[in-house]
C-alpha positions as CSV (number, residue, x, y, z in Angstrom):
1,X,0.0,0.0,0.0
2,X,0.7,3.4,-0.5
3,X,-1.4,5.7,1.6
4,X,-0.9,9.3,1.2
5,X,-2.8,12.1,3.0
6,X,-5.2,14.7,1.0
7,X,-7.2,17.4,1.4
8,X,-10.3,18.4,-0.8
9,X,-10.3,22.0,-1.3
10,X,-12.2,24.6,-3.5
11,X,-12.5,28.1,-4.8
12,X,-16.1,29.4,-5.7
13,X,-16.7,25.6,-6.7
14,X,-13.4,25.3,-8.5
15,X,-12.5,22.2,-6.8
16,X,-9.3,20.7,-5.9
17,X,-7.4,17.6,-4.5
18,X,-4.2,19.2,-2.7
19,X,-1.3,17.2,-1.4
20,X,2.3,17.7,0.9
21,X,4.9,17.1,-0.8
22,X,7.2,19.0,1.0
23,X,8.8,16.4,3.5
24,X,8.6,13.6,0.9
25,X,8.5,13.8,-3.1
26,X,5.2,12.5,-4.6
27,X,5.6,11.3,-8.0
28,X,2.4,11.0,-10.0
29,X,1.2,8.9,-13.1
30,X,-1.0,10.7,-15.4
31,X,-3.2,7.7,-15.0
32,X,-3.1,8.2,-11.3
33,X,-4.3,11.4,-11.7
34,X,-7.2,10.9,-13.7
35,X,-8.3,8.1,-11.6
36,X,-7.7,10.7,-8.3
37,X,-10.1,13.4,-10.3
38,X,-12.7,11.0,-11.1
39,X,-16.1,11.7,-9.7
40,X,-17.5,8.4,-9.4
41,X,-14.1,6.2,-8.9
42,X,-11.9,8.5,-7.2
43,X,-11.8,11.5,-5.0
44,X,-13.4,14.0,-7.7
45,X,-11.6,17.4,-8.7
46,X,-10.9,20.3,-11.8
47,X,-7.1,20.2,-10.8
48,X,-4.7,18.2,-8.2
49,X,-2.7,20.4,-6.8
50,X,1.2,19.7,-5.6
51,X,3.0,21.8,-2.3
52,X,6.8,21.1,-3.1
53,X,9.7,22.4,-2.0
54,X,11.1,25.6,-3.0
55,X,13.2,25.6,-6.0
56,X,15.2,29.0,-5.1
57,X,15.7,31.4,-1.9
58,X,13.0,33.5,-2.9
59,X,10.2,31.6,-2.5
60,X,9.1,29.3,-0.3
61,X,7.3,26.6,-1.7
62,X,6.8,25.6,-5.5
63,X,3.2,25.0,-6.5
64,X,2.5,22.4,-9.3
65,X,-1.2,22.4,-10.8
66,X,-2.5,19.2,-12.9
67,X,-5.4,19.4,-14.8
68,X,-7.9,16.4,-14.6
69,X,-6.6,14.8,-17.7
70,X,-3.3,14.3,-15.9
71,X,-2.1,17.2,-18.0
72,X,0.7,19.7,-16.1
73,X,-0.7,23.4,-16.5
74,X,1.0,26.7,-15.7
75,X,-1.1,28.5,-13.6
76,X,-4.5,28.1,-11.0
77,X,-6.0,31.3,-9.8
78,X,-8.7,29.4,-7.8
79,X,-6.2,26.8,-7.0
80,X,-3.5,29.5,-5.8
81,X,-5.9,30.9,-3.4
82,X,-6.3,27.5,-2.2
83,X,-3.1,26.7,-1.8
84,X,-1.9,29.5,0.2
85,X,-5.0,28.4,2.9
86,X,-3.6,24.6,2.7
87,X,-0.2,25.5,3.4
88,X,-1.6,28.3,6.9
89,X,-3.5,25.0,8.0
90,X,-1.0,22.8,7.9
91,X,1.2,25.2,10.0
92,X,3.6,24.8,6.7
93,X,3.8,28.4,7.1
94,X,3.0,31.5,8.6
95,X,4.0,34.0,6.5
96,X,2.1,36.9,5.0
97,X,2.2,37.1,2.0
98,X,3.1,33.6,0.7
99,X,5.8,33.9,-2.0
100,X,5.3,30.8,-4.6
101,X,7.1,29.7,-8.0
102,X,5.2,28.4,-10.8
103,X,5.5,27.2,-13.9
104,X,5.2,30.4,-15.0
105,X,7.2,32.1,-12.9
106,X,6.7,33.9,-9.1
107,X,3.7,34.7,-7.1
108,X,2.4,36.7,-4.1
109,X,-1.1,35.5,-1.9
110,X,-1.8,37.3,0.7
111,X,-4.5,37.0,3.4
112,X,-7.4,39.8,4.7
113,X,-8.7,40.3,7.6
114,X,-12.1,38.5,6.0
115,X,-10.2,35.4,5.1
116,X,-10.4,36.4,1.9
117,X,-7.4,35.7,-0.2
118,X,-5.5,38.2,-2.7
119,X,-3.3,36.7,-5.2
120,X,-0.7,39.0,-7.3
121,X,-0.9,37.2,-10.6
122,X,1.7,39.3,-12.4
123,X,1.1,41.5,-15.3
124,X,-1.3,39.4,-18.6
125,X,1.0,38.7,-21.4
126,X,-1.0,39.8,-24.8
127,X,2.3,39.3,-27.4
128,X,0.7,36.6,-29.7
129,X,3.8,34.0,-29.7
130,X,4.0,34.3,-25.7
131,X,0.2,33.4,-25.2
132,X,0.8,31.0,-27.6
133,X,-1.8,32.3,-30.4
134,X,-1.0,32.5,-33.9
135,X,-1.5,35.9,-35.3
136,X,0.4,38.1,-37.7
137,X,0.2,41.0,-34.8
138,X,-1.2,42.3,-31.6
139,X,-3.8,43.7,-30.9
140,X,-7.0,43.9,-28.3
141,X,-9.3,41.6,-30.4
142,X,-9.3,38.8,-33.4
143,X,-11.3,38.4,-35.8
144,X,-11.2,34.2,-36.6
145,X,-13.7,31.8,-38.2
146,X,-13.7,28.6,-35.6
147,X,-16.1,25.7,-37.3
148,X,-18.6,27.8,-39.3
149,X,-18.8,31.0,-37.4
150,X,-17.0,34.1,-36.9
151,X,-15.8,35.3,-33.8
152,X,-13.7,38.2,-32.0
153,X,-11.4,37.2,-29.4
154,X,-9.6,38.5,-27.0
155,X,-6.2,36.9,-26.1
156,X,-4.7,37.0,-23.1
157,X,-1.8,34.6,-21.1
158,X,-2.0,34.7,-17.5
159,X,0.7,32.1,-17.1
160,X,-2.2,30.0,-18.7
161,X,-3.9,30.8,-22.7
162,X,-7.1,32.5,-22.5
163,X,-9.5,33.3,-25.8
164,X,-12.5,35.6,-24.0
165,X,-15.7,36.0,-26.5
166,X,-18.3,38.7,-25.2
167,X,-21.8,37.2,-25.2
168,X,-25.2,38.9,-24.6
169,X,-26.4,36.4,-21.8
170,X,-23.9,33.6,-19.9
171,X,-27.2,31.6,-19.5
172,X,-27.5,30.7,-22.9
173,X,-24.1,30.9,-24.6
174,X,-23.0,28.0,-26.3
175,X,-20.6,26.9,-24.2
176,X,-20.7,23.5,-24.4
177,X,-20.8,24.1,-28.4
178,X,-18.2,26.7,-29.0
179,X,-16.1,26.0,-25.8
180,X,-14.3,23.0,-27.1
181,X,-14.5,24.2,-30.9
182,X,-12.2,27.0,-29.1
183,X,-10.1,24.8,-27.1
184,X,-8.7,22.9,-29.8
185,X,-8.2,25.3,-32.9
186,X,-5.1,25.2,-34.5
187,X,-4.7,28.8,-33.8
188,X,-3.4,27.6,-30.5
189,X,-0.7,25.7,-30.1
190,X,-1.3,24.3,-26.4
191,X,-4.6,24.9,-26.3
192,X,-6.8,27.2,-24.9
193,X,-8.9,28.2,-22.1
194,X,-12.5,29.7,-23.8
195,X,-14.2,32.4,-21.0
196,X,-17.7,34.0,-22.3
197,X,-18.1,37.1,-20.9
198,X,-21.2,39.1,-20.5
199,X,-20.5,42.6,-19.8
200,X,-23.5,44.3,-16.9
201,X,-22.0,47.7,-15.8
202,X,-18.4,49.3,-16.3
203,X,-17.4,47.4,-13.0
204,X,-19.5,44.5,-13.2
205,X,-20.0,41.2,-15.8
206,X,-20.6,37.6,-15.8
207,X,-18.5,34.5,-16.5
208,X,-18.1,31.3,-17.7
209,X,-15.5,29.4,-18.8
210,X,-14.5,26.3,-20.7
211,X,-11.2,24.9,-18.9
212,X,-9.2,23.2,-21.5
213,X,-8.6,19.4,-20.6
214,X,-10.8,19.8,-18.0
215,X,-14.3,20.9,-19.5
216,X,-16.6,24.1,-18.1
217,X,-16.3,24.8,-14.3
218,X,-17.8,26.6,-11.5
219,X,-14.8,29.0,-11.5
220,X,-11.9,30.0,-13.0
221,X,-9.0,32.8,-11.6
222,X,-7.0,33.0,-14.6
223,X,-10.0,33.0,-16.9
224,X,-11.4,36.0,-15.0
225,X,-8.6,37.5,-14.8
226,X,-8.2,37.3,-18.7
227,X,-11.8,38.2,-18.8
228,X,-11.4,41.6,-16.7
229,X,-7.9,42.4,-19.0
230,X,-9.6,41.7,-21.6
231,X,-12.6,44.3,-20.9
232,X,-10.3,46.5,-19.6
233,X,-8.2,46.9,-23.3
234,X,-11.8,46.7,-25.7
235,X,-13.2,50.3,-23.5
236,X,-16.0,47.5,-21.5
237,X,-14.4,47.8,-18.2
238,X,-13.0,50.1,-15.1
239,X,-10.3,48.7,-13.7
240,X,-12.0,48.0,-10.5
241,X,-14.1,44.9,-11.6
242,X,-16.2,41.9,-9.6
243,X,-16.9,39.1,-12.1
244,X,-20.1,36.5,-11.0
245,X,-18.8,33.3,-12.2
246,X,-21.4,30.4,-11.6
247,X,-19.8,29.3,-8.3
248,X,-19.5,32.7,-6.7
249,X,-17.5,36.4,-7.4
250,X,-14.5,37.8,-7.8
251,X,-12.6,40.7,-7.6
252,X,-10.5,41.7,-10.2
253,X,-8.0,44.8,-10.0
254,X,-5.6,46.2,-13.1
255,X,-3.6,49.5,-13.4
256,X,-3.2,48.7,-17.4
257,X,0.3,48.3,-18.8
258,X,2.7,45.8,-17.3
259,X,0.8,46.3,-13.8
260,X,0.2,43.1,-12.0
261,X,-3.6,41.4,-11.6
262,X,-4.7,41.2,-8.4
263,X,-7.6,38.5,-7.8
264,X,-9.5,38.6,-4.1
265,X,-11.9,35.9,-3.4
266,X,-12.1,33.2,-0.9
267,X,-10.9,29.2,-0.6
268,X,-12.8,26.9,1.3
269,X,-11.1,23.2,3.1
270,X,-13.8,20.6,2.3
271,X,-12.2,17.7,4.0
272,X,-9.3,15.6,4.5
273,X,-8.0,11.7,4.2
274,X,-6.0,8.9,2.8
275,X,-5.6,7.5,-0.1
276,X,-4.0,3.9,-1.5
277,X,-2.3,5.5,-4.8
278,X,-0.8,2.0,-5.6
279,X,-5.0,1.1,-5.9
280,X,-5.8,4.1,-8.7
281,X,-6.8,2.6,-11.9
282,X,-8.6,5.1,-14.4
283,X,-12.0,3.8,-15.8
């Protein structure tokens, strides 16, 4: 046997499997972790989410994120603000702010007074070849034909691809239709993450998103934090924004430029056990 302990976490619904891997390394199957984020067979999750060891002296933990197709992914905004409440109850640490490496680099979550978490998520990249989108040039939206329709697009990489499409009503956009259409152009070389955004007030819209490998989702950080940049550059939004996503809202702050993306919102333990990993078999 091979019992290892977990904790069942989410943020606004986004919900993830988190384990220590600090005092011992945890090495993972893909297989494993599809059988881990299966509903019916498994413990259930989006993402799985990794505590390791910091890789350099200015952080102090690195935070791995693995989609439920066993996939490795760059970034989790739901899953960061999660993390940093794992690693406070597990007396791991006691710092505030939490500094954390990526995948895509370093970042900052700190707590508020309300429990609340703020994560820094470091200024959106928009340069086509860095999102990775396949365009001739920049620019705040894109016109592309995806199956038979046409569409504009905003593109934006926070440490993750994002493609955000405006909608009049989240209720009844396509999102089962269009989102995987999206996901899997050849436009975009990794893939992408499809958010349909309906815009309410200057500070104020609605979201869904289509989570690539994962399928649609209660929340998503990184896809409203696209969503909000997004606005922000095609004249929809201040840059004070909340965003109702269908598990709950967020708070989106940007400055414009190469300013960071702060996200506030909260992250909720669900429980904790064990688990036989040598017993995981995907179905």
């Amino acid at each position: 046997m091979n019992l290892r302990p977990f904790t069942k976490m989410h943020g606004l619904g986004n919900d993830f499997v988190v384990f220590d891997a600090t005092r011992e390394p945890l090495p993972l199957s893909a297989g494993q972790i599809i059988a881990l984020a299966d509903r019916r067979f498994g413990i259930g999750c989006d993402q799985l989410l990794l505590v390791e060891p910091a890789r350099s002296s200015e952080a102090e933990f690195y935070y791995r994120i693995f989609n439920a197709n066993g996939s490795e992914v760059e970034n989790c905004g739901n899953g960061a603000r999660c993390f940093a409440r794992f690693v406070h109850e597990q007396q791991l640490t006691d710092s505030n702010p939490v500094v954390v490496d990526t995948l895509n680099g370093r970042m900052s979550l700190s707590f508020l007074d309300n429990g609340e978490v703020t994560v820094n998520m470091g200024p959106p990249t928009l340069e086509p070849a860095k999102i990775p989108f396949i365009a001739e040039r920049r620019a705040d939206e894109y016109a592309v034909h995806i199956g038979d329709q046409a569409l504009a697009l905003g593109m934006v990489s926070m440490g993750n691809p994002h493609a955000v499409l405006r909608v009049e009503d989240t209720d009844t956009a396509p999102v089962e239709i269009l989102g995987p259409l999206i996901e899997t152009d050849e436009r975009f070389p990794n893939h992408v993450n499809a958010g349909f955004l309906q815009v309410l007030q200057p500070n104020l819209g609605r979201l869904r998103v289509w989570e690539r490998g994962v399928g649609e989702t209660l929340a998503c950080g990184t896809g409203a934090c696209a969503a909000m940049v997004s606005g922000v550059l095609r004249g929809w939004f201040d840059n004070d924004v909340q965003l109702v996503l269908r598990g709950g809202t967020l708070r989106l702050q940007w400055q414009g430029g190469d300013s960071a993306v702060l996200m506030t919102g909260p992250a909720a333990t669900v429980f904790s056990g064990t688990i036989d990993l040598d017993s995981l078999q995907p179905h």
